[in-house]
PyMOL CGO cylinders between C-alpha atoms (Angstrom):
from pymol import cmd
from pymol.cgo import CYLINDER

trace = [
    CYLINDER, 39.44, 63.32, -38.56, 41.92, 66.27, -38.64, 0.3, 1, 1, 1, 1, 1, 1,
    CYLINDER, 41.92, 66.27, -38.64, 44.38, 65.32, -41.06, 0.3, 1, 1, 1, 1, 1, 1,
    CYLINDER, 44.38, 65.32, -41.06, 45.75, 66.90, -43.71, 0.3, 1, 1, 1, 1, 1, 1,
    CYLINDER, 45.75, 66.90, -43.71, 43.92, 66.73, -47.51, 0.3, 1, 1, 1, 1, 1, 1,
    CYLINDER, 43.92, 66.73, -47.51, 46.10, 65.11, -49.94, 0.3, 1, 1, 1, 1, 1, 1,
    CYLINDER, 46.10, 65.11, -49.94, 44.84, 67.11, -52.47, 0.3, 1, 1, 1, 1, 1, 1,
    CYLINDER, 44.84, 67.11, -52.47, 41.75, 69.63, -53.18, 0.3, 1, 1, 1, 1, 1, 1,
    CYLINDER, 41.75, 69.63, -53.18, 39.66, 70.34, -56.13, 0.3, 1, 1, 1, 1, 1, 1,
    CYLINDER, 39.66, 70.34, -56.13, 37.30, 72.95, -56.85, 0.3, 1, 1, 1, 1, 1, 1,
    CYLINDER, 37.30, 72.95, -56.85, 34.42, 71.29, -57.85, 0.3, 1, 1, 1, 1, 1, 1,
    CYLINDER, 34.42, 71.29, -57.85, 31.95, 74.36, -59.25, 0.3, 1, 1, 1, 1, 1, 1,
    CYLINDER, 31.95, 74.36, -59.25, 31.13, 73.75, -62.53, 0.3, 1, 1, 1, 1, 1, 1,
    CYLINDER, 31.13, 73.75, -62.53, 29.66, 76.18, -65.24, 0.3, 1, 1, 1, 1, 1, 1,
    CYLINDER, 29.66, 76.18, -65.24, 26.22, 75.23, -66.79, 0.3, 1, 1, 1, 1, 1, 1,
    CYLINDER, 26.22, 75.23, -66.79, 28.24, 73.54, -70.03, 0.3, 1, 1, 1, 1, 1, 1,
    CYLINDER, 28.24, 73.54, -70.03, 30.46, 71.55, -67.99, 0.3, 1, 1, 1, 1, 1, 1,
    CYLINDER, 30.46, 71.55, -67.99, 27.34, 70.66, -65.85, 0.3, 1, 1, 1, 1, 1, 1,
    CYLINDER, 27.34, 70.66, -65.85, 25.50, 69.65, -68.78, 0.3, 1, 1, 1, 1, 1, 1,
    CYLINDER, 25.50, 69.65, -68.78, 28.35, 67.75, -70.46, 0.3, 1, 1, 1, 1, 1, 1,
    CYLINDER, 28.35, 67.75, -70.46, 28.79, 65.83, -67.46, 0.3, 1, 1, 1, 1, 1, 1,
    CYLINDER, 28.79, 65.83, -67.46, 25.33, 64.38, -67.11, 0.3, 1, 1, 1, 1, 1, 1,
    CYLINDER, 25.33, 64.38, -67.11, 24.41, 63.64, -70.69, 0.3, 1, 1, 1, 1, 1, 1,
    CYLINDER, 24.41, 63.64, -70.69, 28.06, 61.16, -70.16, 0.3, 1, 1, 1, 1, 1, 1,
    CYLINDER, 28.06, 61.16, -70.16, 26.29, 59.72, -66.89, 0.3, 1, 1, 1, 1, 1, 1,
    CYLINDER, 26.29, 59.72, -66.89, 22.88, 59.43, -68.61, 0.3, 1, 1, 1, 1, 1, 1,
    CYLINDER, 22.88, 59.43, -68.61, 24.17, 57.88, -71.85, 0.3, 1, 1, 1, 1, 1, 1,
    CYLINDER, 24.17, 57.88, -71.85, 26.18, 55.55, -69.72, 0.3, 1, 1, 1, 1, 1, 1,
    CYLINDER, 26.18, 55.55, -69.72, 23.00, 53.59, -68.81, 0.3, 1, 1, 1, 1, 1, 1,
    CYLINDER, 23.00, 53.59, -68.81, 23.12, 50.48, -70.18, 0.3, 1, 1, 1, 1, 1, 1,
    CYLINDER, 23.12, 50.48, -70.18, 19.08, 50.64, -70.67, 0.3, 1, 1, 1, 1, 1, 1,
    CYLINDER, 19.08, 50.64, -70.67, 19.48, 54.53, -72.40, 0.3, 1, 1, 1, 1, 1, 1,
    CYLINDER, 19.48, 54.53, -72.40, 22.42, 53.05, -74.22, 0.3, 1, 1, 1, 1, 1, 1,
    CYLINDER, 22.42, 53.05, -74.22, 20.30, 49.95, -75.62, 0.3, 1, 1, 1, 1, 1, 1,
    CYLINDER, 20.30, 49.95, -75.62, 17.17, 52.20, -76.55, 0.3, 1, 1, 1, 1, 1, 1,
    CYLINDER, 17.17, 52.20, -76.55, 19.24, 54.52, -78.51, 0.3, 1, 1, 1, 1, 1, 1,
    CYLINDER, 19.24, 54.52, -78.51, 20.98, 51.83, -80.64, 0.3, 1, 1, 1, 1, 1, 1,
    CYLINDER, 20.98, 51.83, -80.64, 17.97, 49.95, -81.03, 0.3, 1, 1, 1, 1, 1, 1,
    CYLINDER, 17.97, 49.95, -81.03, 16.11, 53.08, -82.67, 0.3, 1, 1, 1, 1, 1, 1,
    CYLINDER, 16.11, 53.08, -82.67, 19.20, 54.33, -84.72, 0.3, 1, 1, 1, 1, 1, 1,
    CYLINDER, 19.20, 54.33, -84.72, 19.46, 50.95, -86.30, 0.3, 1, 1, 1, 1, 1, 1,
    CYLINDER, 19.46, 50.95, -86.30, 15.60, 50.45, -86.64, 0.3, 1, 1, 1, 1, 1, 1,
    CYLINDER, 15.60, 50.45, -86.64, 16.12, 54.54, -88.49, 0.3, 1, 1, 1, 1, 1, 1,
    CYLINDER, 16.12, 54.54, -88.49, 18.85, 53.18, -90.74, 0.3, 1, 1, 1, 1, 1, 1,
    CYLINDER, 18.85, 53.18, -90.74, 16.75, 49.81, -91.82, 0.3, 1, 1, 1, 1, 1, 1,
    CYLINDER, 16.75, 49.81, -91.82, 13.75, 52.13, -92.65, 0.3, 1, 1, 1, 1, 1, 1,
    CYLINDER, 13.75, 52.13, -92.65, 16.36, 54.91, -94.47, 0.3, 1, 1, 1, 1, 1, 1,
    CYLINDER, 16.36, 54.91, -94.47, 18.23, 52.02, -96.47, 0.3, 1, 1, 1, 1, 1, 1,
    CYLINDER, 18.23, 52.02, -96.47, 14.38, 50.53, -97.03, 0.3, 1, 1, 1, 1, 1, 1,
    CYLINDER, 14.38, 50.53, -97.03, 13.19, 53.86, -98.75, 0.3, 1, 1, 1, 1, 1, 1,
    CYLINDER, 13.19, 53.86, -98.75, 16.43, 54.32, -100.78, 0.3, 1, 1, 1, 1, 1, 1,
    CYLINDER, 16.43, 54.32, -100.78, 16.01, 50.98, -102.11, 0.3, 1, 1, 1, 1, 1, 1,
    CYLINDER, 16.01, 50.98, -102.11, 12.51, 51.97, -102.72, 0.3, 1, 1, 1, 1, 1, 1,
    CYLINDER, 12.51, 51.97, -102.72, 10.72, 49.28, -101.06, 0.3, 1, 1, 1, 1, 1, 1,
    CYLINDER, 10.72, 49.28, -101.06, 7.47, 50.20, -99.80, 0.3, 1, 1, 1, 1, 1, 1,
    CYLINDER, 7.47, 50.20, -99.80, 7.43, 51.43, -96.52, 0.3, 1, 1, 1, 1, 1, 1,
    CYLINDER, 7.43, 51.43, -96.52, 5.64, 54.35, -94.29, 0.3, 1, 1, 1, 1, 1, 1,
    CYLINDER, 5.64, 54.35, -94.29, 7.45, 57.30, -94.18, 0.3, 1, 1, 1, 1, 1, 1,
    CYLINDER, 7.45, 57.30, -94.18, 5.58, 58.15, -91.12, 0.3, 1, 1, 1, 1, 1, 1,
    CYLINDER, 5.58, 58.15, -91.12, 7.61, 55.59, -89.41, 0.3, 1, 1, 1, 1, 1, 1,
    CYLINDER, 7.61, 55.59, -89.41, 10.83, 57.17, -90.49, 0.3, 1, 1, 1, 1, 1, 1,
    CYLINDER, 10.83, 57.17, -90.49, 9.49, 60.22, -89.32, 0.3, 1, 1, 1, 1, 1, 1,
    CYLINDER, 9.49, 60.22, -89.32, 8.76, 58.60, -85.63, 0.3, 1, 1, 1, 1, 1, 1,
    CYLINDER, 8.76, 58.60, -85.63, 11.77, 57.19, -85.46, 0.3, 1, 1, 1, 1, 1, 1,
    CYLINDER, 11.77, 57.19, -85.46, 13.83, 60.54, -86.23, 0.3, 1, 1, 1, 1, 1, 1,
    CYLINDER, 13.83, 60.54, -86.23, 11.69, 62.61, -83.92, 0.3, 1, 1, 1, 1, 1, 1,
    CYLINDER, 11.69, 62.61, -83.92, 11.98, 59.79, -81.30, 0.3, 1, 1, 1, 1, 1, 1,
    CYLINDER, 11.98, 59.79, -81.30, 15.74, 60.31, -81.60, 0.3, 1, 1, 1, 1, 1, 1,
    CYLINDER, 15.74, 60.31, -81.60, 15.63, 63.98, -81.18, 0.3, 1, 1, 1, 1, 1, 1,
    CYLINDER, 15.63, 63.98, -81.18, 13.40, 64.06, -78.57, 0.3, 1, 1, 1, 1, 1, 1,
    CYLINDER, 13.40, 64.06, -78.57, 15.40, 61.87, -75.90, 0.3, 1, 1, 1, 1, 1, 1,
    CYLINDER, 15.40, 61.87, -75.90, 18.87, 63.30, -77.13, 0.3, 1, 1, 1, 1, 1, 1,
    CYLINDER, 18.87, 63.30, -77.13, 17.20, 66.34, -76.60, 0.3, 1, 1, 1, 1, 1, 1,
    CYLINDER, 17.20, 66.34, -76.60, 15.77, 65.79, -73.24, 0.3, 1, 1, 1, 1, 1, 1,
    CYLINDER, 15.77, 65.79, -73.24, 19.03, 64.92, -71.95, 0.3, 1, 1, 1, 1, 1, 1,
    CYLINDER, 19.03, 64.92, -71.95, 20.48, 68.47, -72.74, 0.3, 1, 1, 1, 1, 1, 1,
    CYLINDER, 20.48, 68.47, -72.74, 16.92, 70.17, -71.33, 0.3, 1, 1, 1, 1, 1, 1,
    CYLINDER, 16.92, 70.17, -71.33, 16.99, 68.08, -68.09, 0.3, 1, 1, 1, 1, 1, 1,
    CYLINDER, 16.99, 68.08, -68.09, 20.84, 68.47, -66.89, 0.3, 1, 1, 1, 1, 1, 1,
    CYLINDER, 20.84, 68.47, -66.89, 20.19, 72.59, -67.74, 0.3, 1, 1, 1, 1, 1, 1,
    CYLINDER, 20.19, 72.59, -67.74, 17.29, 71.88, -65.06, 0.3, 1, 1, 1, 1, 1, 1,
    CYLINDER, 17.29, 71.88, -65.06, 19.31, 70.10, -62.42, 0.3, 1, 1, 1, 1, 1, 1,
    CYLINDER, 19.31, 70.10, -62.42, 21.60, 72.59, -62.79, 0.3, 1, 1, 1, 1, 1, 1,
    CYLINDER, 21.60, 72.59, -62.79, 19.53, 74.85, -62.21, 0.3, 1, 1, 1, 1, 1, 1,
    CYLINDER, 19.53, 74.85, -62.21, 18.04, 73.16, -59.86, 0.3, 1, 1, 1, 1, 1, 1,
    CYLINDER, 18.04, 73.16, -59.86, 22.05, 72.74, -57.73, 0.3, 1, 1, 1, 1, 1, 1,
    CYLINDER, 22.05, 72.74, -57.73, 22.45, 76.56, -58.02, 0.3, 1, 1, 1, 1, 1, 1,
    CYLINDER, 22.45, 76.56, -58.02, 19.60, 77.47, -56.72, 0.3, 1, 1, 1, 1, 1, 1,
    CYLINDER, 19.60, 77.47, -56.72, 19.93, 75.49, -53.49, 0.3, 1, 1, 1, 1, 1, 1,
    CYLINDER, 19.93, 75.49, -53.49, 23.11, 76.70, -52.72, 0.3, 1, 1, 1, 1, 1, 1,
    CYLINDER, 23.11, 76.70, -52.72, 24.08, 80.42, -51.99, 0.3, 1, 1, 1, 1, 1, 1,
    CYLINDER, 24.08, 80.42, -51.99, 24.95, 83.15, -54.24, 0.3, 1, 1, 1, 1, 1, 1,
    CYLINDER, 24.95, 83.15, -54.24, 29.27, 82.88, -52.63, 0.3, 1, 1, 1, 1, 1, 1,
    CYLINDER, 29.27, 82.88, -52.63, 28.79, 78.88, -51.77, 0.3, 1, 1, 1, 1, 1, 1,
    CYLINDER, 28.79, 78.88, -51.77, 32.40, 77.05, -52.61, 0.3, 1, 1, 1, 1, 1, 1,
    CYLINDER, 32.40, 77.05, -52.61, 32.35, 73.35, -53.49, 0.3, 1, 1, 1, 1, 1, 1,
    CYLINDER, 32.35, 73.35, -53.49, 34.93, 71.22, -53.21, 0.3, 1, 1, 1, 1, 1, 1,
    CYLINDER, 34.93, 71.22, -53.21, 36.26, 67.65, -53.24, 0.3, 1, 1, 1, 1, 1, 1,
    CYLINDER, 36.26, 67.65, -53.24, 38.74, 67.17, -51.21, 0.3, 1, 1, 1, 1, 1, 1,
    CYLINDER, 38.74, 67.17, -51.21, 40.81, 63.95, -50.71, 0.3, 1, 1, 1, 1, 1, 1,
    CYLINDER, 40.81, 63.95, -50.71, 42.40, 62.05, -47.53, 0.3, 1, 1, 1, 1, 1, 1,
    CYLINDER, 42.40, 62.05, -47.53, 44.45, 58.90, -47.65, 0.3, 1, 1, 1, 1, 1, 1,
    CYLINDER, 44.45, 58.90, -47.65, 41.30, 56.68, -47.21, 0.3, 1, 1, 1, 1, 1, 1,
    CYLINDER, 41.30, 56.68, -47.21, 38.33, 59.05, -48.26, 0.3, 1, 1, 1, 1, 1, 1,
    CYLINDER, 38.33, 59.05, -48.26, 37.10, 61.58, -50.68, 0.3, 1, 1, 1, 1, 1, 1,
    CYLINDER, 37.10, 61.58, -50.68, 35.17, 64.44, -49.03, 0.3, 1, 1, 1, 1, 1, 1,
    CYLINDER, 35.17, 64.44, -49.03, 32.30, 66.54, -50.81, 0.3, 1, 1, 1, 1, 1, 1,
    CYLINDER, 32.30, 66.54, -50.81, 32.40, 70.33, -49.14, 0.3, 1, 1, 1, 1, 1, 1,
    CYLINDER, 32.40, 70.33, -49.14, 30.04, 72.87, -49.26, 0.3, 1, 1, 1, 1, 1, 1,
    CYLINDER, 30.04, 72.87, -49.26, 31.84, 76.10, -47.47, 0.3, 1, 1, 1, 1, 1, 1,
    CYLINDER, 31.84, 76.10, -47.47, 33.95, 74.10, -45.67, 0.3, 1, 1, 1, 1, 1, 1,
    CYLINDER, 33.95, 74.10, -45.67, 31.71, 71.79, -44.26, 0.3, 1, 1, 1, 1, 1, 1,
    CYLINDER, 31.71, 71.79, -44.26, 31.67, 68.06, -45.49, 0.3, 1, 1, 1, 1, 1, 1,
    CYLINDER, 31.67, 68.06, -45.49, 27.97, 66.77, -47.13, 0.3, 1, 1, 1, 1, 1, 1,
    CYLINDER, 27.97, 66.77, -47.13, 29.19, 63.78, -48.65, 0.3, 1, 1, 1, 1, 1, 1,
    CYLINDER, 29.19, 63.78, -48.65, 32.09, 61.50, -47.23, 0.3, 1, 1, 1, 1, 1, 1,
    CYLINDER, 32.09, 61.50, -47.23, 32.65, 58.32, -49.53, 0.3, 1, 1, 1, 1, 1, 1,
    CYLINDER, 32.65, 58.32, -49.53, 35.81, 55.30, -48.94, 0.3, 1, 1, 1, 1, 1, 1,
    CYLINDER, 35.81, 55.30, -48.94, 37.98, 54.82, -51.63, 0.3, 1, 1, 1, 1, 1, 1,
    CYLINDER, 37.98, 54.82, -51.63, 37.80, 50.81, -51.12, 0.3, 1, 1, 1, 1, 1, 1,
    CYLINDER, 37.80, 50.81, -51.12, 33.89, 51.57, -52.42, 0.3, 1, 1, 1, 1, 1, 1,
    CYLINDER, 33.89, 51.57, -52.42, 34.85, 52.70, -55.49, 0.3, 1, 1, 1, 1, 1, 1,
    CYLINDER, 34.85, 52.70, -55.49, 33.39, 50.72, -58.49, 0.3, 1, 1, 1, 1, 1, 1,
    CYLINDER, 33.39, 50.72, -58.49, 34.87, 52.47, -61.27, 0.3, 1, 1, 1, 1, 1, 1,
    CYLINDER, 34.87, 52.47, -61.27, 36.67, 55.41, -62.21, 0.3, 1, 1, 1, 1, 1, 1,
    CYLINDER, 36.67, 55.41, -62.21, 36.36, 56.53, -65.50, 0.3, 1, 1, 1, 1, 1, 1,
    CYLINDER, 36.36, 56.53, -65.50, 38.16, 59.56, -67.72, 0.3, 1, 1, 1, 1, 1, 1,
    CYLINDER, 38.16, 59.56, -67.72, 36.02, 61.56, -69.96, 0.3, 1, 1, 1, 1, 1, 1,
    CYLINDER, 36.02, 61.56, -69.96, 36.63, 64.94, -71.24, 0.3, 1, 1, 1, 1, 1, 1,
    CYLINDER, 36.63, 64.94, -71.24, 39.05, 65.84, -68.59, 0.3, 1, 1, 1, 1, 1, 1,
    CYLINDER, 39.05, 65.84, -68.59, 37.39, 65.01, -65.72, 0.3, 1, 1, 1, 1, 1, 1,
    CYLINDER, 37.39, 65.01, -65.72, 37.43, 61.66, -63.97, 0.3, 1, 1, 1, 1, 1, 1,
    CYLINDER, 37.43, 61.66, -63.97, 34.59, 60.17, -62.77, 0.3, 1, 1, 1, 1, 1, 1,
    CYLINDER, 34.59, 60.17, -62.77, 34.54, 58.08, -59.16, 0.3, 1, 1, 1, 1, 1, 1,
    CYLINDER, 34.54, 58.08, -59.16, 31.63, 55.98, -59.46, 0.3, 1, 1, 1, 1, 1, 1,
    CYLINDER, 31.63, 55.98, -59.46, 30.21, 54.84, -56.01, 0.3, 1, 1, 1, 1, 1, 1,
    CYLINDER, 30.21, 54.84, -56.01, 27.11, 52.35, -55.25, 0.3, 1, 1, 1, 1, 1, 1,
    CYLINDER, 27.11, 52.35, -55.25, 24.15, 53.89, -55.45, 0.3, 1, 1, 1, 1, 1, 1,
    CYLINDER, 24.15, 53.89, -55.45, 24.57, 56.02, -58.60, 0.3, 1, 1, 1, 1, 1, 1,
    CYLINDER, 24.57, 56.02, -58.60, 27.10, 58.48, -56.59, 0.3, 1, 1, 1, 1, 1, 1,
    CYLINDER, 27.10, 58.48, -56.59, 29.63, 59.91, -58.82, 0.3, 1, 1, 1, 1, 1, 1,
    CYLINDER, 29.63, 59.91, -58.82, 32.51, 62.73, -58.00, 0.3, 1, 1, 1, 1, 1, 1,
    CYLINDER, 32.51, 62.73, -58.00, 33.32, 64.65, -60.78, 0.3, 1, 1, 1, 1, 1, 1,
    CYLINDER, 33.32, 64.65, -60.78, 37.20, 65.88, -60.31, 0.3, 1, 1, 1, 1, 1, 1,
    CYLINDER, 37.20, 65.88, -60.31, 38.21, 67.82, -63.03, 0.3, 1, 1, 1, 1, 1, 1,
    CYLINDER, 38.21, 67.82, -63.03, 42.08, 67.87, -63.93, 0.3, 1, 1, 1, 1, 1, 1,
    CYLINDER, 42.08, 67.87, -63.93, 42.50, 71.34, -63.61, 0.3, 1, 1, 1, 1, 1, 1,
    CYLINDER, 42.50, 71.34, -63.61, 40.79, 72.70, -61.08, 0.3, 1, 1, 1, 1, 1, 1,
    CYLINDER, 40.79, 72.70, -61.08, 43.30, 71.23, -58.27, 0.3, 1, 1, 1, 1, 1, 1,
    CYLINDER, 43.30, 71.23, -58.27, 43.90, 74.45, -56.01, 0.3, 1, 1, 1, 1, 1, 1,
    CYLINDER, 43.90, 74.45, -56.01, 46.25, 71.74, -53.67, 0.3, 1, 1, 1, 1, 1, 1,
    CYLINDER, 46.25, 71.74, -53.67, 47.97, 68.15, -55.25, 0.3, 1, 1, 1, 1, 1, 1,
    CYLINDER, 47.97, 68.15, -55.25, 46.41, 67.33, -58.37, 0.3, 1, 1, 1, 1, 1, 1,
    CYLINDER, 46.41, 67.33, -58.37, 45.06, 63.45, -59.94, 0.3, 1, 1, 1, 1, 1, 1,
    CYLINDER, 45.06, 63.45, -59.94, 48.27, 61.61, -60.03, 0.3, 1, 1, 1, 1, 1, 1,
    CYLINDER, 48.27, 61.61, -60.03, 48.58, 62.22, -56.43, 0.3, 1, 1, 1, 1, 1, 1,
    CYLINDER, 48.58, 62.22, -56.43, 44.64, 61.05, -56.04, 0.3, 1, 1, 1, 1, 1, 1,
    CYLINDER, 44.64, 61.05, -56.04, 44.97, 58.09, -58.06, 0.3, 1, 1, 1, 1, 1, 1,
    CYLINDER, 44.97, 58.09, -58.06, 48.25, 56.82, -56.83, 0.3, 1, 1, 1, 1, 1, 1,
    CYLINDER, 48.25, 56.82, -56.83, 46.63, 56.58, -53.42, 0.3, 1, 1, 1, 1, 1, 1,
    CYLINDER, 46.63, 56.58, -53.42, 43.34, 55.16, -54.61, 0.3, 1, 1, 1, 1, 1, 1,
    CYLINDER, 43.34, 55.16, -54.61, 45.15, 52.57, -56.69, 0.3, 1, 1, 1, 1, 1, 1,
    CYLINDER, 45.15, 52.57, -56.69, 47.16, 51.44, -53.55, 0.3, 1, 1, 1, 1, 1, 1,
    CYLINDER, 47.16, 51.44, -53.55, 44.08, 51.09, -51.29, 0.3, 1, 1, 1, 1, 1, 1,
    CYLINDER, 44.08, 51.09, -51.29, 41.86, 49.44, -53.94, 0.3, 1, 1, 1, 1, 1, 1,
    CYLINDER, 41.86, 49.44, -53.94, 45.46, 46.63, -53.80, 0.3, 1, 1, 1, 1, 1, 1,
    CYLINDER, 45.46, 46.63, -53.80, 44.52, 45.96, -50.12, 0.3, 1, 1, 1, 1, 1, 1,
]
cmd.load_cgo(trace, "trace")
């Protein structure tokens, strides 16, 4: 395996980025997804209820709304804990990286590989925020963030992952 990278990305992120990027992989659950919507709607039923002054408990409206908060909430408190969690594990100097090869995407800590995933595995690859998102089974994701390429950069990436996701 001692080829040349077709392109390398740094991939340490600060706590906001972090943050940003799991509340998008957490909301992306179809199951978080449905619970949300099925609250805000049951909130704006009760809402339009009181302003049209039928009868209704506004300790309901009040669950509802603190239901809301709570969860949404809990998203932000948990990903500052995992992220926590990440730097903690790793050392103070520790440099991560993603770096690609014409068949595979490598995840390096200091050199040294911890994750090697196919590109022909790939389920989805999604673009939020500028960064792109290479979902693998299993709940893997990459986060590759357009401009942290210190070698090639995404077009490069997704030219080649486009040609062996053809085959």
């Amino acid at each position: 395996m001692n080829e040349e990278p077709i392109a390398v990305c740094n991939a340490n992120f600060t706590q906001k980025e972090f943050v940003r990027m799991f509340a998008y992989r957490v909301y992306r659950n179809p199951v978080i997804l449905l619970i949300n919507i099925f609250f805000v709607l049951i909130g704006l039923f009760l809402f339009i209820d009181l302003l049209l002054g039928i009868e209704i408990k506004i300790s309901l409206l009040i669950q509802v709304i603190i239901y809301l908060i709570l969860l949404n909430g809990m998203t932000y408190v948990v990903g500052r804990i995992r992220y926590r969690q990440n730097c903690s594990m790793l050392p103070q100097n520790s440099q991560m990286q993603t770096v690609f090869f014409s068949d595979r995407a490598e995840k390096r800590q200091n050199g040294m590989a911890t994750k090697v995933l196919y590109y022909r595995d790939i389920k989805k690859i999604r673009h939020h925020n500028r960064v792109h998102y290479l979902v693998f089974p299993n709940l893997i994701w990459f986060a590759v963030p357009d401009d942290q390429f210190i070698q090639g950069n995404w077009d490069t990436v997704w030219n080649v992952i486009r040609d062996k996701k053809r085959k």
